[in-house]
C-alpha positions in Angstrom: -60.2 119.9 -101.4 -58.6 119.5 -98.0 -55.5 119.3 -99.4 -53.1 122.0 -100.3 -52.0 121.3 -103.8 -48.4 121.9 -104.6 -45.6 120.8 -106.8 -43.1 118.1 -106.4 -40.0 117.3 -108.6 -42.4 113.5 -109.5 -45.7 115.3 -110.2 -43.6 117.8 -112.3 -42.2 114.6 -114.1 -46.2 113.4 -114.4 -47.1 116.7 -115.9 -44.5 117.3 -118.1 -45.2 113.6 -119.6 -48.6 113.8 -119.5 -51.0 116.7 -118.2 -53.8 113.7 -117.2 -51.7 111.5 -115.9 -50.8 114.7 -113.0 -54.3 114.9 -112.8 -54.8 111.3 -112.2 -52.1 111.6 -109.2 -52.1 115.1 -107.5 -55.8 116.0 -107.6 -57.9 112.7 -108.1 -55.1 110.8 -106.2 -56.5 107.8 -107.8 -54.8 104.7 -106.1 -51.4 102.7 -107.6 -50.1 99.2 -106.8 -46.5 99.9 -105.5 -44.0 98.2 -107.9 -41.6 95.6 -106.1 -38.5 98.6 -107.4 -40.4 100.9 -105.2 -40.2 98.9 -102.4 -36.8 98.0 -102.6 -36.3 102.3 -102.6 -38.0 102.4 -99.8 -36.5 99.6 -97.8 -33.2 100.4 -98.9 -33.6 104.7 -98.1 -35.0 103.7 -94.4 -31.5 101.4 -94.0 -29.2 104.2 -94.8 -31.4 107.2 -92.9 -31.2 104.7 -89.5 -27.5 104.3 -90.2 -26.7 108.2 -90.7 -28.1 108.5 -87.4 -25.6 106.0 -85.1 -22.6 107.1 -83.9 -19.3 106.9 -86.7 -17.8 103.9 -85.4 -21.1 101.8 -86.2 -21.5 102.7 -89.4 -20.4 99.8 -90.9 -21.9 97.7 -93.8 -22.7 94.3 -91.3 -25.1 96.9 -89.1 -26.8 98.3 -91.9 -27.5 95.1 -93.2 -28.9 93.9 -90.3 -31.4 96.4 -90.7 -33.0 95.3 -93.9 -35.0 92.1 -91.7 -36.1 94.8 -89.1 -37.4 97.2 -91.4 -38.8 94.9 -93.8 -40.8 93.6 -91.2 -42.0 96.9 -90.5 -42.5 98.1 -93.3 -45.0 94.9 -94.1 -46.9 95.3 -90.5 -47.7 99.0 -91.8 -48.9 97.1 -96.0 -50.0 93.8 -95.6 -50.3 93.7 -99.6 -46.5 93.9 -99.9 -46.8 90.5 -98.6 -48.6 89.8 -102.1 -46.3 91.6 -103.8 -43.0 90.0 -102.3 -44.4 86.9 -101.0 -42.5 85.0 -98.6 -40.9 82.5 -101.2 -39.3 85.2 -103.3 -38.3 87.7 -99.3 -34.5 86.2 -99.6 -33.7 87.0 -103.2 -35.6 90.2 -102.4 -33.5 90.7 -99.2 -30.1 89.8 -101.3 -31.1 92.6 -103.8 -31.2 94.9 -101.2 -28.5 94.0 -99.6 -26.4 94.4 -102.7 -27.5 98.4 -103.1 -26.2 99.0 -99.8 -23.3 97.1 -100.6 -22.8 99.4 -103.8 -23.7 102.5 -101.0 -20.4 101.5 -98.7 -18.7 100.9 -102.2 -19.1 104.7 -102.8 -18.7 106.7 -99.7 -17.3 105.8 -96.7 -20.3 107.2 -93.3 -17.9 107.3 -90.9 -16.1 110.5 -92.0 -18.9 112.8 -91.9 -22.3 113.4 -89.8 -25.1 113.8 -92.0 -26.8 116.8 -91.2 -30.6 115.7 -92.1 -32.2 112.6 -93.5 -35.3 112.6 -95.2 -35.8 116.1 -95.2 -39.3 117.7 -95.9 -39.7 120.8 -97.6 -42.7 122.7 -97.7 -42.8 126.3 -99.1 -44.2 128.9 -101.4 -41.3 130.1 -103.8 -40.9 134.2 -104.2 -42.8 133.5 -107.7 -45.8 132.3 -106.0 -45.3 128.5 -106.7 -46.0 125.8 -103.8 -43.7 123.1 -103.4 -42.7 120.4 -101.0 -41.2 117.4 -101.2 -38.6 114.9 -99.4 -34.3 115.2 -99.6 -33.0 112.3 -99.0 -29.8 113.4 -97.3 -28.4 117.0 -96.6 -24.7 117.5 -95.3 -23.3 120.2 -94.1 -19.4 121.1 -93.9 -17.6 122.6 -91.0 -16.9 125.4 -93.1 -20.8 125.7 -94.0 -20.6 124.4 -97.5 -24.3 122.3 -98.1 -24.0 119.2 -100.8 -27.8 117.6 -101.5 -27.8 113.9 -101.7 -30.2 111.9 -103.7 -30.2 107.9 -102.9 -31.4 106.4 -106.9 -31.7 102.5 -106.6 -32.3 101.8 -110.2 -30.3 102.3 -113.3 -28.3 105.1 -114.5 -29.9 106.8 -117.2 -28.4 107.4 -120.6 -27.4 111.5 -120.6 -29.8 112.4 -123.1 -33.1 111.0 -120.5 -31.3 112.5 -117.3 -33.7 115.7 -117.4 -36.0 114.0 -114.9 -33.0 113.3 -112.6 -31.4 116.9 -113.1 -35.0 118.5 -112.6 -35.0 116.9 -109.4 -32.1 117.8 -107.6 -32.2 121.4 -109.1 -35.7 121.5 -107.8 -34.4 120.9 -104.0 -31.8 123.5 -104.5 -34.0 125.9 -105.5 -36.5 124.8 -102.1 -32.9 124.8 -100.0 -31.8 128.2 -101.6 -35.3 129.6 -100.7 -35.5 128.3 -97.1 -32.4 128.6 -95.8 -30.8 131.7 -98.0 -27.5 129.0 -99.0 -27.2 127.8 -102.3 -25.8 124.1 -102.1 -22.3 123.7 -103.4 -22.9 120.4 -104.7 -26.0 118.3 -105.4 -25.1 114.6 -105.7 -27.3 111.4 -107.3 -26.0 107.6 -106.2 -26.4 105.7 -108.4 -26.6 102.6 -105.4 -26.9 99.7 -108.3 -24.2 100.3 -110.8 -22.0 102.1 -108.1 -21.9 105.6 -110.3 -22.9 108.9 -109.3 -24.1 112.2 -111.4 -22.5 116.0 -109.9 -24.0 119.1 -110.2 -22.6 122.7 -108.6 -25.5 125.0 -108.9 -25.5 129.0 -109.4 -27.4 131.7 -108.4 -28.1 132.5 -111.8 -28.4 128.9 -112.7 -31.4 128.6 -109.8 -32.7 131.8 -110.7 -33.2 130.6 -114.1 -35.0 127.8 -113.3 -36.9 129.0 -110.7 -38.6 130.8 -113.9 -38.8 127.5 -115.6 -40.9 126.2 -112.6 -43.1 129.4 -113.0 -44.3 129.2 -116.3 -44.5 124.7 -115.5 -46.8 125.6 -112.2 -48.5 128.3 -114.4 -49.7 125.8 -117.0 -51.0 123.8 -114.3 -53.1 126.3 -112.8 -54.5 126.7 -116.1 -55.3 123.5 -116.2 -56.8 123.1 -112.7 -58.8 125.8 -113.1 -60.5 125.2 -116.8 -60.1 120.9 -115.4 -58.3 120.2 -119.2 -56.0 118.0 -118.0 -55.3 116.8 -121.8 -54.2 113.2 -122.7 -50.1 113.4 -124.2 -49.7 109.6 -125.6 -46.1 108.1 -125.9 -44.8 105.0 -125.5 -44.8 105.3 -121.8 -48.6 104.9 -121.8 -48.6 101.0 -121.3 -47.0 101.2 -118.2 -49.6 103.6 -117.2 -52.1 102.4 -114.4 -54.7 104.4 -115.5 -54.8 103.7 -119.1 -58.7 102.5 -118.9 -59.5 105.7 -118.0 -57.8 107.7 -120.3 -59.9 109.3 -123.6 -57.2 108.7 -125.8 -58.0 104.9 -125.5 -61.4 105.2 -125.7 -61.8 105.8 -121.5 -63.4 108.4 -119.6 -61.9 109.6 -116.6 -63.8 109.7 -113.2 -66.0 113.2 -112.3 -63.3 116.3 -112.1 -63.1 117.2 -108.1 -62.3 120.9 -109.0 -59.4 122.8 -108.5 -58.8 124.7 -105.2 -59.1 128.4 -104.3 -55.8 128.6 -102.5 -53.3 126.4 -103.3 
């Protein structure tokens, strides 16, 4: 495989739901139609990263709604099929819902008071415990003083506290990648909630990090297992009918496509 396999906080999510379904994704990288809330992400994050980069004084709602047409139409030169998926009848209710989760962005924090030090900020190492990871941060800031806060941009619903995990795993994930890169644990990690104006805090320790840095260990550990023997097993739940890949799955009477093999060096 030409591709060096490592971990991200979603294809920890896939595994930890079910060990296929990861294997389906990170090493198969069987294709996915993109969901019309995926898009809306995407439009949405690329609105706010080309804002953080004008000047203070333009940061201003009008001008970052004025790049939802722009970017849209980019984004749909690059995917034709997301012309299928938000077809030109249903573009200005699309629009208007995007429009609104940049509203609800404004409604939270006001860009003109601070420069953003990096948007969309990839991540690519090898943690001390041997684990490969990467992945994207949507937005790091950085005080004059040289404390760090981690920003996450989440354009869908607030989850209930008891099925945050995912959402904590996350942002815990890219302080651990900061801490490791850089040698600064951020003092703040911070989720927006853009639709129902809410957002989740979390201050990290060292010990806190170290801790899970373990966790992600014994999580990349099992995967390697996995890779190496190619038993990705089958965990059913009630998420598996909103799984793409349901016809290929043994536990509905599927078989999945030929196992690639896992790779010497991750």
């Amino acid at each position: 495989m030409s591709v060096r396999i490592a971990l991200s906080p979603s294809r920890a999510s896939d595994y930890k739901q079910c060990p296929l379904l990861y294997r389906f994704r990170a090493i198969d990288k069987l294709p996915e139609p993109k969901t019309v809330a995926q898009v809306k992400g995407t439009l949405v994050h690329a609105c706010l990263e080309d804002m953080h980069k004008w000047p203070r004084e333009e940061r201003i709602y009008p001008a970052a709604v004025k790049r939802l047409k722009p970017n849209w139409a980019s984004m749909t030169e690059k995917d034709a099929d997301l012309l299928e998926l938000v077809p030109e009848d249903a573009t200005l209710d699309f629009l208007v819902e995007c429009r609104t989760l940049i509203k609800g962005y404004f409604s939270m924090e006001n860009p003109q008071g601070f420069d953003a030090h990096e948007c969309e900020m990839y991540v690519d190492t090898t943690l001390p415990n041997g684990v490969p990871v990467r992945g994207f941060i949507d937005r790091v800031d950085v005080a004059p003083t040289g404390e760090v806060r981690v920003v996450d941009y989440k354009t869908g619903k607030k989850p209930l506290p008891r099925y945050s995990q995912d959402a904590q795993f996350q942002m815990r994930f890219y302080a651990l990648v900061y801490w490791r890169l850089f040698g600064v644990i951020p003092t703040q990690l911070r989720l927006m909630y853009l639709k129902v104006i809410d957002s989740m805090f979390l201050t990290p320790s060292k010990e806190e990090l170290e801790y899970f840095e373990r966790d992600v260990g014994e999580l990349w550990g099992k995967i390697e297992a996995d890779g190496k023997s190619g038993q990705f097993r089958p965990k059913t739940s009630k998420l598996c009918d909103w799984c793409q890949h349901k016809a290929l799955c043994p536990a509905f009477g599927g078989q999945p496509p030929a196992y690639p093999g896992w790779p010497d060096k991750a």
